[in-house]
N, C-alpha and C positions, 0 to 999 in steps of 0.2 A: 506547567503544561505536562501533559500525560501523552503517551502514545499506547494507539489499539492497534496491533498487530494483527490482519488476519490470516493463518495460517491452518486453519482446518481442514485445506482439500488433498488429495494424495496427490496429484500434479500427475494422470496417466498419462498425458502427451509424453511425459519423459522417459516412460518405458521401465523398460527394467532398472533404471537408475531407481526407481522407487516401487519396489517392489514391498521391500521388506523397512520401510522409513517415508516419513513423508518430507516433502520437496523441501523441506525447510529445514533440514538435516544434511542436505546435501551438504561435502568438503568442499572448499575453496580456498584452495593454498593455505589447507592449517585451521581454517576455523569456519564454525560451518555458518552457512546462510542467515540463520538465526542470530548467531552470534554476533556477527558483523553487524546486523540492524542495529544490535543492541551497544556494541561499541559504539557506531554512529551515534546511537541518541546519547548515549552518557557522554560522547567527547563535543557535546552543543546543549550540556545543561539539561537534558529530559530525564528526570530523573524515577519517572515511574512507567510501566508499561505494562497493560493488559494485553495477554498472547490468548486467543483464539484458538482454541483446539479440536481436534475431531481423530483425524485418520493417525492411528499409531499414535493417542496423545500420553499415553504413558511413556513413549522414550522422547517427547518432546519435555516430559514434567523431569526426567531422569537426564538431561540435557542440560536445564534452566538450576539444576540443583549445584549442579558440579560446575557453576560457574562462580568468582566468586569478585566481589564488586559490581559496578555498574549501577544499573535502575532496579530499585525495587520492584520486580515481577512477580506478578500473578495469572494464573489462568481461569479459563472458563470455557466448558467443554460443552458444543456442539453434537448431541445426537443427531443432527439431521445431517450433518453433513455430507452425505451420499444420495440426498434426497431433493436439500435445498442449496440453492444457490448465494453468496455470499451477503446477499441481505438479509438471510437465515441466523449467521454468524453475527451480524450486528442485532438483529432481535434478541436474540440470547444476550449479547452485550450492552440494551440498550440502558440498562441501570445507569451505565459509565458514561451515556452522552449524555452530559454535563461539564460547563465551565469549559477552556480552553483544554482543544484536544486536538493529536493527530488522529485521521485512519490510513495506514499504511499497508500495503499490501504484502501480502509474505512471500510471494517472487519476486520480489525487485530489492534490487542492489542501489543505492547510491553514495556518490562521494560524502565526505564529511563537508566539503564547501557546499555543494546542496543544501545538505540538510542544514546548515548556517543561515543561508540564506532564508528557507522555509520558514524555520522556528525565529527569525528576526524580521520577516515579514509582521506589520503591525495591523495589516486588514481587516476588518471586524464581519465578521458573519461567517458566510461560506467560500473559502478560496481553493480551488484545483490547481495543483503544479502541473504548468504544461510545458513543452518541450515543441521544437521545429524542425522540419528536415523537407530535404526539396520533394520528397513525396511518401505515399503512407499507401499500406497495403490493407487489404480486409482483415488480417488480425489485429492492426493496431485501436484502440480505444481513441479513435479519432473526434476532434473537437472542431467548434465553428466558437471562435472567441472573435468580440468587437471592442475594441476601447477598455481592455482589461475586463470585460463583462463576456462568460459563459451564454452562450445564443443555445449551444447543443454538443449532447455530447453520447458518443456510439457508434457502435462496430460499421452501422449500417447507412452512416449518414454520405450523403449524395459528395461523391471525388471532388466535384468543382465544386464545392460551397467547403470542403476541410481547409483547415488554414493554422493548423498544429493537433498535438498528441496529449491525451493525459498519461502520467508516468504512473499513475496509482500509489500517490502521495496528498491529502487534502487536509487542511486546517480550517478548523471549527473554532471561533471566537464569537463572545459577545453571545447575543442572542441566535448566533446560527444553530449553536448547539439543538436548542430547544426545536427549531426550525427542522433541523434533522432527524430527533426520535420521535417528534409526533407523522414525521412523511414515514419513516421506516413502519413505523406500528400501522399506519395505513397501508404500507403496500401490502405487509404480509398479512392483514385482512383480508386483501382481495383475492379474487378467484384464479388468479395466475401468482399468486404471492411466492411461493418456493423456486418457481424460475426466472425471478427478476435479478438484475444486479443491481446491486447497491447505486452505480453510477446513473442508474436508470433513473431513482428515485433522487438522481440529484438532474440529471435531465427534465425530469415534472416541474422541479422547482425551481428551476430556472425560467422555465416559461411564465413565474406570474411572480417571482421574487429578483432583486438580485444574486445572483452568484458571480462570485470573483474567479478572476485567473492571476497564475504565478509565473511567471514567462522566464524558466532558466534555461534556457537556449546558450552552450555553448559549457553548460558542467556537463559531469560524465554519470551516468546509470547505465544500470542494464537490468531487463525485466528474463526469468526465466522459466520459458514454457516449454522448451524442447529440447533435444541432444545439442544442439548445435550450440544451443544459446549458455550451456553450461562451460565451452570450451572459452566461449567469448568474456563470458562473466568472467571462468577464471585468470585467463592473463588479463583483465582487468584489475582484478585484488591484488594480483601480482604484483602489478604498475604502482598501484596503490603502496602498499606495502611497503616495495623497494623507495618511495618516495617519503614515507614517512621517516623510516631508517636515515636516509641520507640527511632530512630535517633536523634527526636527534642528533647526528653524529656531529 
């Protein structure tokens, strides 16, 4: 299994934290945002991983050099990035949807037991890791799942029919793959194609395909889009951290 990173946008919610780097360089207690994904996947066997680039991608490639182990990375750089919306970022990568794959998103943080569990997930097509909590706001990528089957999934879906979160974690197996870049190359055909997301064109295909769900309710992430949410991330790597340490010792 491969993991796609997409990490192309400059993350302006976060203000002058990224000014001069994009959101994927941000520090967290020692190593940065990027990093960590990339520990996560190597410490669960993923050993290869396409990174998504756009805003600042020369000190992301200047980043990815001066690491040394882990997953074979490579990049693929995004000129629209400022233009288009992260289904942009998968067209550009859509050579690589094939065969078993993550797409993971380049704000979000999660544990190494997550991601365990995701990549030993044996589900075949398309599966969304989702997540629960007793209520969900208009920024979260809210989902309607029934019986382990994706109903709907988006910012905008009706408060009383939500019934959990996508975390911006999904696996591609089996035939989903193919499922996937023939809907991607169709949306960005169409006449709203640069302002779709990605999650949008797995919402279309939900309505006339199966899509799976991933139900880890009760591991730890953190997605990060604003000031606040960097303070949260990081005494979470922290936690992390300090708990691995006490593992080895």
């Amino acid at each position: 299994m491969k993991a796609i990173i997409l990490s192309a946008g400059q993350g302006s919610r976060l203000g002058r934290l990224v000014d001069d780097r994009p959101k994927c360089l941000i520090d967290f207690t020692g190593r940065s945002l990027l990093d960590r994904q990339l520990d996560t996947l190597e410490a669960n066997g993923v050993d290869e991983a396409v990174v998504v680039t756009g805003f600042h991608d020369e000190l992301v490639a200047e980043a990815i050099a001066r690491r040394s182990g882990g997953p074979a990375v490579r990049t693929i750089y995004n000129p629209f990035f400022k233009v288009a919306d992260n289904t942009g970022s998968l067209f550009m990568a859509r050579e690589e949807l094939e065969g078993d794959f993550l797409v993971w998103n380049g704000d979000t943080l999660v544990s190494r037991a997550l991601m365990h569990r995701v990549v030993g997930n044996v589900q075949q097509g398309i599966c969304v890791t989702i997540d629960r909590k007793p209520g969900y706001d208009e920024d979260d990528m809210k989902v309607v799942e029934k019986g382990g089957r994706l109903k709907a999934i988006g910012k905008r879906l009706p408060m009383d029919s939500v019934n959990a979160e996508s975390i911006g974690l999904l696996a591609f197996r089996g035939g989903g793959a193919g499922q996937f870049r023939e809907a991607i190359e169709r949306a960005m055909r169409s006449p709203e194609g640069t302002t779709i997301w990605y999650l949008r064109v797995i919402h279309q295909l939900a309505q006339s395909a199966d899509v799976w769900t991933l139900d880890i309710e009760g591991e730890e992430w953190g997605e990060v889009d604003f000031p606040v949410d960097v303070e949260a991330a990081r005494a979470l790597t922290a936690r992390w951290d300090a708990a691995e340490k006490a593992a080895a010792a």
